[in-house]
DOPA-652824 format. One record per residue (C-alpha): residue number from 1; x, y, z; chain; residue in one letter. Coordinates in nm, 2 decimals, decimal comma. Each point is the difference from the previous one (the first is absolute). Example, Ala and Ser with C-alpha at 12.3 -4.5 7.8 and 13.67 -1.06 7.14 Angstrom:
<rolums>
<rolum><k>1</k><u>1,23</u><v>-0,45</v><w>0,78</w><c>A</c><r>A</r></rolum>
<rolum><k>2</k><u>0,14</u><v>0,34</v><w>-0,07</w><c>A</c><r>S</r></rolum>
</rolums>
This chain:
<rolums>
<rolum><k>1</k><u>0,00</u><v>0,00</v><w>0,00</w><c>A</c><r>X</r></rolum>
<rolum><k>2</k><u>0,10</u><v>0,35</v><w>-0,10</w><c>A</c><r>X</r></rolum>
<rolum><k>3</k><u>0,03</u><v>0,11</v><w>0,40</w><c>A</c><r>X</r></rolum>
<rolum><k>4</k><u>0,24</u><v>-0,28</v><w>0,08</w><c>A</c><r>X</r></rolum>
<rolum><k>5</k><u>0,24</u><v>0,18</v><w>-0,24</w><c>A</c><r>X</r></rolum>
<rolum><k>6</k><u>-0,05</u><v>0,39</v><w>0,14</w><c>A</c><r>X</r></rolum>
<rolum><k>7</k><u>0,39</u><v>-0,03</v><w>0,06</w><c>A</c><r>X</r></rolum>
<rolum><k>8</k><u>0,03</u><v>0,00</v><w>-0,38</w><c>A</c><r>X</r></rolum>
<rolum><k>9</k><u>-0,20</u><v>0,29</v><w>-0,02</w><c>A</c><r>X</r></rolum>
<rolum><k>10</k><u>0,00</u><v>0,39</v><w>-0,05</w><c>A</c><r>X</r></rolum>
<rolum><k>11</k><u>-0,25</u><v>0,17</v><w>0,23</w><c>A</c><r>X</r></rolum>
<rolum><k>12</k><u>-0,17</u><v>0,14</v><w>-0,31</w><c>A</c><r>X</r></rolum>
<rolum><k>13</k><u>-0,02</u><v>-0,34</v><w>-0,15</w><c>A</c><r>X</r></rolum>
<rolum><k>14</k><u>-0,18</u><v>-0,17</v><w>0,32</w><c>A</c><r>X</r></rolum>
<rolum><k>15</k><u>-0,25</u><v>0,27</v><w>-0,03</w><c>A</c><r>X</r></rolum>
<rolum><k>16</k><u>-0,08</u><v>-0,06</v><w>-0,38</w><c>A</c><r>X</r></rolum>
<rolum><k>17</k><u>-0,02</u><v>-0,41</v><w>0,06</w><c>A</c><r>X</r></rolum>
<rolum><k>18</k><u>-0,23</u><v>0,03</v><w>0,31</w><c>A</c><r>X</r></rolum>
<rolum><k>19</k><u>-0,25</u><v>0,25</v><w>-0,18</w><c>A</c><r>X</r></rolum>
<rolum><k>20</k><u>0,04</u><v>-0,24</v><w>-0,33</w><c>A</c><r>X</r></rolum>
<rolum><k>21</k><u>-0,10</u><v>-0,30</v><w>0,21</w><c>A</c><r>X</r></rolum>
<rolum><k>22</k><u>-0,28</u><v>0,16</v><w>0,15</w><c>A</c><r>X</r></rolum>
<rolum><k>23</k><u>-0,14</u><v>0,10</v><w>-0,27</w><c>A</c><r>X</r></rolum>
<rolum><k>24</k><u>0,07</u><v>-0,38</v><w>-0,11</w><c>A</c><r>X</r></rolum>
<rolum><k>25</k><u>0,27</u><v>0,10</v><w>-0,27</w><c>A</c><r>X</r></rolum>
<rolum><k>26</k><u>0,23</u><v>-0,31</v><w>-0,04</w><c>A</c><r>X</r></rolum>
<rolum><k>27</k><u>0,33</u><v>0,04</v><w>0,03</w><c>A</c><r>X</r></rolum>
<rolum><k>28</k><u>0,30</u><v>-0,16</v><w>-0,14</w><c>A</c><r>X</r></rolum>
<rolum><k>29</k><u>0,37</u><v>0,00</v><w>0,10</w><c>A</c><r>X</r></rolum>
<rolum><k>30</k><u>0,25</u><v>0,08</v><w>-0,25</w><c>A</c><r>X</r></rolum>
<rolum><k>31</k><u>0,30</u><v>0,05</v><w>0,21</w><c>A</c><r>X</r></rolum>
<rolum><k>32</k><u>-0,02</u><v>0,04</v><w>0,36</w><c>A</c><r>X</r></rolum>
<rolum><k>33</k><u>0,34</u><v>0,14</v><w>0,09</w><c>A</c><r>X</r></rolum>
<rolum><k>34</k><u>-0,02</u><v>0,28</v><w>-0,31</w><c>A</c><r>X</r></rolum>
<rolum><k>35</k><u>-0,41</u><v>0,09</v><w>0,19</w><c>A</c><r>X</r></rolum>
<rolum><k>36</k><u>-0,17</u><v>-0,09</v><w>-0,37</w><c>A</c><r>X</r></rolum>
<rolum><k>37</k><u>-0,34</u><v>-0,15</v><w>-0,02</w><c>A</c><r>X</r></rolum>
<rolum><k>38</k><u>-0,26</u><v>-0,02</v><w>-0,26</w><c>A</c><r>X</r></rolum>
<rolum><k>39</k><u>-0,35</u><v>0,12</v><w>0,14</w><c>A</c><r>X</r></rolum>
<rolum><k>40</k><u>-0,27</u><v>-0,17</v><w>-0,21</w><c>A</c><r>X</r></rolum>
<rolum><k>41</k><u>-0,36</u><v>0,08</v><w>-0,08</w><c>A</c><r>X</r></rolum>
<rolum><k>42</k><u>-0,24</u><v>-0,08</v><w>-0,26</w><c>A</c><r>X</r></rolum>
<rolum><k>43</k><u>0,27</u><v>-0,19</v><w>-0,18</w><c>A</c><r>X</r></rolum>
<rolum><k>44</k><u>0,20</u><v>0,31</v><w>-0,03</w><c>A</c><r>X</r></rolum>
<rolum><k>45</k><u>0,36</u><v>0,01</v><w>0,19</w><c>A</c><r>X</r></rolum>
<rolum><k>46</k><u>0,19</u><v>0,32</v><w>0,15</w><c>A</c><r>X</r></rolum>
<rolum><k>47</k><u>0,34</u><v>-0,06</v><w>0,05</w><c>A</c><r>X</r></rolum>
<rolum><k>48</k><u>0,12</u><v>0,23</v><w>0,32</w><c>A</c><r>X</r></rolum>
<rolum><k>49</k><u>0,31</u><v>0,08</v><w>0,15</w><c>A</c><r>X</r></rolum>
<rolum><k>50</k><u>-0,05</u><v>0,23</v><w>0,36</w><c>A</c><r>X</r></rolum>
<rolum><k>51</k><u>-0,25</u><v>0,23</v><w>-0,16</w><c>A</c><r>X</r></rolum>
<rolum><k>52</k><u>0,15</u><v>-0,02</v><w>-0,36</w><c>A</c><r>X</r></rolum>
<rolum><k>53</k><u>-0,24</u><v>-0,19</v><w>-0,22</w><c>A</c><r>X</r></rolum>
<rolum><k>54</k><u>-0,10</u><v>-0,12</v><w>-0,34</w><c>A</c><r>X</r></rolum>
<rolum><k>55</k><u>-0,16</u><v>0,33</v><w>-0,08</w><c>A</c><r>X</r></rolum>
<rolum><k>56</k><u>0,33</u><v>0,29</v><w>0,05</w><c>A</c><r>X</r></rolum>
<rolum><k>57</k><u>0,28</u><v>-0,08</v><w>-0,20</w><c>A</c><r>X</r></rolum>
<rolum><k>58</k><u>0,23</u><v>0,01</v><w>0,36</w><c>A</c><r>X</r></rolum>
<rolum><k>59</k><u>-0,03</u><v>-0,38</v><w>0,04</w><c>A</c><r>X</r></rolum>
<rolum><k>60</k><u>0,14</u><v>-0,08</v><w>-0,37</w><c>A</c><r>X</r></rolum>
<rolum><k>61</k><u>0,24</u><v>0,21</v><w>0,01</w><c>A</c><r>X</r></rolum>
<rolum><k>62</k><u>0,14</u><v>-0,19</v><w>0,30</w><c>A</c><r>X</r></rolum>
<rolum><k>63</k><u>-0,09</u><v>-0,34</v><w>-0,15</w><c>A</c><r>X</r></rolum>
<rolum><k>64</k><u>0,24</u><v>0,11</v><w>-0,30</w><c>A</c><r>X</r></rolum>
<rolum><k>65</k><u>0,30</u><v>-0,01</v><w>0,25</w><c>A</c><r>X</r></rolum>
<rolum><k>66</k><u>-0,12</u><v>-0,34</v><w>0,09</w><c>A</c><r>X</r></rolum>
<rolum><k>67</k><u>0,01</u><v>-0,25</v><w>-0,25</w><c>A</c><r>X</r></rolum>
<rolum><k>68</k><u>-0,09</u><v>-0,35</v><w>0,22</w><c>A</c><r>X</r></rolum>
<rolum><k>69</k><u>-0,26</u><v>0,14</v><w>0,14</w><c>A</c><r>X</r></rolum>
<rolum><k>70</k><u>-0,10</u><v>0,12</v><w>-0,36</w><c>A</c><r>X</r></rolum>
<rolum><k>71</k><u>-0,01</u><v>-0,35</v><w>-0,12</w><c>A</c><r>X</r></rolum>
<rolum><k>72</k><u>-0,18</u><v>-0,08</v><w>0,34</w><c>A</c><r>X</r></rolum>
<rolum><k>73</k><u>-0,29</u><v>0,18</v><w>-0,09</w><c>A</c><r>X</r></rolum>
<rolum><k>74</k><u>0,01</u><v>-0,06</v><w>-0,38</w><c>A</c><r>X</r></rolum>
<rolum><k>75</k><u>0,02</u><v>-0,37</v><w>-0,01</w><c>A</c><r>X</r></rolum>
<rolum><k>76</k><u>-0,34</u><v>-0,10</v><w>0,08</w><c>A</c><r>X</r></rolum>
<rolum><k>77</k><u>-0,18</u><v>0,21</v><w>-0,26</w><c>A</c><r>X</r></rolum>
<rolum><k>78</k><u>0,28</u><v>0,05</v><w>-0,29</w><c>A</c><r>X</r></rolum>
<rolum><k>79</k><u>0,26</u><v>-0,25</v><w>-0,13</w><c>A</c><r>X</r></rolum>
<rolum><k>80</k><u>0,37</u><v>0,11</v><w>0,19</w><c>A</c><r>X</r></rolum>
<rolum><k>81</k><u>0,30</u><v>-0,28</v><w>-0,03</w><c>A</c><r>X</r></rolum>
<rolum><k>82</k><u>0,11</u><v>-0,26</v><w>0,20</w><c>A</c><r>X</r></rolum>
<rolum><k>83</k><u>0,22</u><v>0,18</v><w>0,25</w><c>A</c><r>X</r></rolum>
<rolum><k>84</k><u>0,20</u><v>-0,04</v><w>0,33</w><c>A</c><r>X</r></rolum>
<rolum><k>85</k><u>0,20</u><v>0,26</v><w>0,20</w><c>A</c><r>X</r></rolum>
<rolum><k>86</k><u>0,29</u><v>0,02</v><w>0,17</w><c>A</c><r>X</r></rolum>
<rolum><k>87</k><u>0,12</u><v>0,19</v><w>0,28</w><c>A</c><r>X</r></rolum>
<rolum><k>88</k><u>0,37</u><v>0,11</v><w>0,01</w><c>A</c><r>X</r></rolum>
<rolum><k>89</k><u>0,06</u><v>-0,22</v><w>0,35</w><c>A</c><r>X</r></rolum>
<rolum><k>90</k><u>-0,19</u><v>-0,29</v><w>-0,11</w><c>A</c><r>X</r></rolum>
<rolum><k>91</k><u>0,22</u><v>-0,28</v><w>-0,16</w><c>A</c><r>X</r></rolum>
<rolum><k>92</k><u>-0,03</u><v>-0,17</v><w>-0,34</w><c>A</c><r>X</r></rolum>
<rolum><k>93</k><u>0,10</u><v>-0,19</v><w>-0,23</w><c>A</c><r>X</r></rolum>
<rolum><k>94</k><u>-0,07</u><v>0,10</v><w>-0,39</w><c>A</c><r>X</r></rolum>
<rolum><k>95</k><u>-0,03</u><v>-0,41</v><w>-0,10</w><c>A</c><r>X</r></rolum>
<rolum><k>96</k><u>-0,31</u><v>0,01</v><w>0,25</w><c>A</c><r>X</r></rolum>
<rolum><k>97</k><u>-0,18</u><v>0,30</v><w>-0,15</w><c>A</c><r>X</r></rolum>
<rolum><k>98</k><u>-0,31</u><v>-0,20</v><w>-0,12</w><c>A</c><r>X</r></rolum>
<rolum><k>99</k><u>-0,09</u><v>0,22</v><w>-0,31</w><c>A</c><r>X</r></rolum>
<rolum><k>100</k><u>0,09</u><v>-0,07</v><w>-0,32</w><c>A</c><r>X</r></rolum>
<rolum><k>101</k><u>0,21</u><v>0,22</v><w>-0,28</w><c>A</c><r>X</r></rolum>
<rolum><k>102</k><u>-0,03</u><v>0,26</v><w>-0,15</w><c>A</c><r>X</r></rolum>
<rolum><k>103</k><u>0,00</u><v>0,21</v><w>0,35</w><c>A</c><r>X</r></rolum>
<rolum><k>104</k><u>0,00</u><v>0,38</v><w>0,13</w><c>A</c><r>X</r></rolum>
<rolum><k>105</k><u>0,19</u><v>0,08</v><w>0,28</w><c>A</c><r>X</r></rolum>
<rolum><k>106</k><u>-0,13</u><v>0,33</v><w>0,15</w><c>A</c><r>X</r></rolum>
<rolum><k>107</k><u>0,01</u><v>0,22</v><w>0,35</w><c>A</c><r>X</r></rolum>
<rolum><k>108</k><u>-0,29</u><v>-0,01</v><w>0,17</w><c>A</c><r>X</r></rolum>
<rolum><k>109</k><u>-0,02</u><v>0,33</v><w>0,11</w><c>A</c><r>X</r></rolum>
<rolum><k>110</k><u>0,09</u><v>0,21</v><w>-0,32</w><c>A</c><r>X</r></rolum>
<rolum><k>111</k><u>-0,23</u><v>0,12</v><w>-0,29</w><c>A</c><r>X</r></rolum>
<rolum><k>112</k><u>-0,01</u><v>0,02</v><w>-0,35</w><c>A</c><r>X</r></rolum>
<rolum><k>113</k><u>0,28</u><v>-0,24</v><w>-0,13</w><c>A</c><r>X</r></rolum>
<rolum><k>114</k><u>0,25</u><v>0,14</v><w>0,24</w><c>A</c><r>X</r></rolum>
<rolum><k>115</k><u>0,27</u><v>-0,30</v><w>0,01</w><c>A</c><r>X</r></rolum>
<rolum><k>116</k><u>-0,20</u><v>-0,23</v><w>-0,13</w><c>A</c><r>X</r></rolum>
<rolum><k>117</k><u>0,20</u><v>-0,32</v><w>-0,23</w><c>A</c><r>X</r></rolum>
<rolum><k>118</k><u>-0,21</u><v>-0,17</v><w>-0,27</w><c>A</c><r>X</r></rolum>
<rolum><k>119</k><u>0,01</u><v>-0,33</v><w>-0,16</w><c>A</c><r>X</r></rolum>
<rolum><k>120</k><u>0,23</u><v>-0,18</v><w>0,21</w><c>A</c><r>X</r></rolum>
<rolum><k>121</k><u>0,09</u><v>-0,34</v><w>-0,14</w><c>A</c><r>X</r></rolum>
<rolum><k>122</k><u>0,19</u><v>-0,26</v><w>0,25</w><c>A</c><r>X</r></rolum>
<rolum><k>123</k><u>0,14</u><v>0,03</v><w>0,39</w><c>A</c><r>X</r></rolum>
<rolum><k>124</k><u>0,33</u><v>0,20</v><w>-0,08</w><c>A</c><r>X</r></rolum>
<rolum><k>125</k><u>-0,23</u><v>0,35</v><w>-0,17</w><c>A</c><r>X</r></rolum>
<rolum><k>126</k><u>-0,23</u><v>-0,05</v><w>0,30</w><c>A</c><r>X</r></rolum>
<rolum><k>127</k><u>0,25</u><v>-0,01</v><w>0,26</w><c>A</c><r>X</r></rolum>
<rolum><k>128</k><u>0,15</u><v>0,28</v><w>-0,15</w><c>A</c><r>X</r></rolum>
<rolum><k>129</k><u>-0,35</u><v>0,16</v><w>-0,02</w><c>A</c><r>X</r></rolum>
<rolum><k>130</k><u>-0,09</u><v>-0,06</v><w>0,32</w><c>A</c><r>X</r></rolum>
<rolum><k>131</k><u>0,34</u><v>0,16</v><w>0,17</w><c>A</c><r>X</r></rolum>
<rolum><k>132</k><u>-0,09</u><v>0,34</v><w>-0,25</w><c>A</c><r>X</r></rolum>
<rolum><k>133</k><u>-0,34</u><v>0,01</v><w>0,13</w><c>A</c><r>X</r></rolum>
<rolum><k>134</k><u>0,11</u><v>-0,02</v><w>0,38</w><c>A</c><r>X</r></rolum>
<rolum><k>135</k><u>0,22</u><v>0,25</v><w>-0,07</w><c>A</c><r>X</r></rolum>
<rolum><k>136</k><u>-0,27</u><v>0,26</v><w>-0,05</w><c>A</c><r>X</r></rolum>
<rolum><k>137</k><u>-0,25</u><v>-0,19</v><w>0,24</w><c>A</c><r>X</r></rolum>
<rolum><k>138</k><u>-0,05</u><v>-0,21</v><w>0,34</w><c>A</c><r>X</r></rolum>
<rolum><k>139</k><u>-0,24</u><v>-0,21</v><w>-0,16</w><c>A</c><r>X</r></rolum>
<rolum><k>140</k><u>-0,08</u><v>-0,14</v><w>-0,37</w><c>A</c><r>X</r></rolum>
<rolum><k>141</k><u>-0,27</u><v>-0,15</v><w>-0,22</w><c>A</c><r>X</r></rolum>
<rolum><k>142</k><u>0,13</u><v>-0,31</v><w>-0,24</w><c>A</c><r>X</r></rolum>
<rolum><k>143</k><u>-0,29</u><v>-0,04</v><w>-0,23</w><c>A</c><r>X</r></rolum>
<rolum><k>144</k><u>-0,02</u><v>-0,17</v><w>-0,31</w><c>A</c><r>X</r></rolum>
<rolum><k>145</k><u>0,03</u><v>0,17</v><w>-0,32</w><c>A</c><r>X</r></rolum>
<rolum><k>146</k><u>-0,28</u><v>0,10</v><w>-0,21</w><c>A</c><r>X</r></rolum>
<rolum><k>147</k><u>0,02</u><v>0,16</v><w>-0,36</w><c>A</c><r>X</r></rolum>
<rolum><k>148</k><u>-0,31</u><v>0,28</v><w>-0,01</w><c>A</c><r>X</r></rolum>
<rolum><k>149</k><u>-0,03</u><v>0,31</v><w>-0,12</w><c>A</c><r>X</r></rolum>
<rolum><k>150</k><u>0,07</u><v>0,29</v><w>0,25</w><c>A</c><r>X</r></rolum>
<rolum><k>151</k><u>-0,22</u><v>0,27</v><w>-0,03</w><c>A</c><r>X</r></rolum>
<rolum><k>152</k><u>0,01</u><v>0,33</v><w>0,17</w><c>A</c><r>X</r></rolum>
<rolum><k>153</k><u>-0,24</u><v>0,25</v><w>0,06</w><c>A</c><r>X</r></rolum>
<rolum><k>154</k><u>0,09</u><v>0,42</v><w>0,05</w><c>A</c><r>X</r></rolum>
<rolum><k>155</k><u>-0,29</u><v>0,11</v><w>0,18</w><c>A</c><r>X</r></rolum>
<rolum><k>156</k><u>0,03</u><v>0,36</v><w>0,12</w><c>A</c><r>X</r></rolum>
<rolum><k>157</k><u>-0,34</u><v>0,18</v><w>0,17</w><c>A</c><r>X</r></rolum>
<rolum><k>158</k><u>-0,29</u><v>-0,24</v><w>-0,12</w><c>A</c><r>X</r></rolum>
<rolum><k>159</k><u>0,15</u><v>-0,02</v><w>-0,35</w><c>A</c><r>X</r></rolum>
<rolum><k>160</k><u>0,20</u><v>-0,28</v><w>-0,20</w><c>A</c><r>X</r></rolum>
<rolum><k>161</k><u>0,28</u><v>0,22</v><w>-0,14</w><c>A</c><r>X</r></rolum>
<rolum><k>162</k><u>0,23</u><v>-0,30</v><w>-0,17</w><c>A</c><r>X</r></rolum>
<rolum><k>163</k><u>-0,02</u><v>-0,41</v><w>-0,05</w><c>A</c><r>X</r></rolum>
</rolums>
């Protein structure tokens, strides 16, 4: 139950989930020790953050320096690959990374492509890839690598200026 966890919780946050449950809201965790929940009604789902929510852009813009917790939210609505993380103190072995090649090797705490290595083919590029990334990073994503098409939007006011 959501009052078991108050220790994970901002003040601000306890306040929305209690009103939400009383007014028989659901709630779902995303990630306790970042305070993000999903409050759900009517098959709609806010995502909140303190009192940053799905509706002011504050909460994605923080979500942008967060890229597991991106895929978090993303992967049960929209197709995100296979990926594991890795924290800087945490021990591995590249021969036990369970994904298969091609892979990306990215920080998880950096935007855009910012040190990001693409289409890595056997255990030597990924070690080296993996050593780059925590250069830049405590923690990184190893995903498997798929081809698409990147498209970027300029959006500035409530108009598309550029594709």
């Amino acid at each position: 139950m959501i009052k078991d966890n108050v220790k994970w919780w901002s003040i601000s946050s306890q306040l929305i989930i209690d009103e939400a449950i009383k007014l028989w809201f659901q709630i779902e965790m995303v990630s306790q020790e970042k305070n993000l929940f999903f409050v759900i009604w009517n098959w709609q789902k806010h995502l909140f953050k303190n009192i940053d929510c799905s509706l002011n852009s504050a909460l994605w813009f923080k979500l942008t320096k967060d890229k597991e917790l991106t895929y978090k939210i993303l992967w049960e609505d929209f197709y995100t690959p296979k990926s594991i993380y890795i924290s800087k103190s945490e021990s591995y072995d590249v021969k036990n990374i369970w994904v298969w090649y091609p892979l990306v090797v990215k920080p998880s705490d950096t935007d855009h492509w910012d040190w990001v290595t693409v289409n890595i083919k056997d255990e030597n590029e990924l070690q080296k890839a993996i050593d780059f990334a925590f250069t830049f990073s405590k923690k990184i994503i190893v995903q498997n690598f798929a081809l698409w098409f990147d498209h970027r939007l300029l959006v500035v006011w409530d108009k598309v200026s550029a594709v």
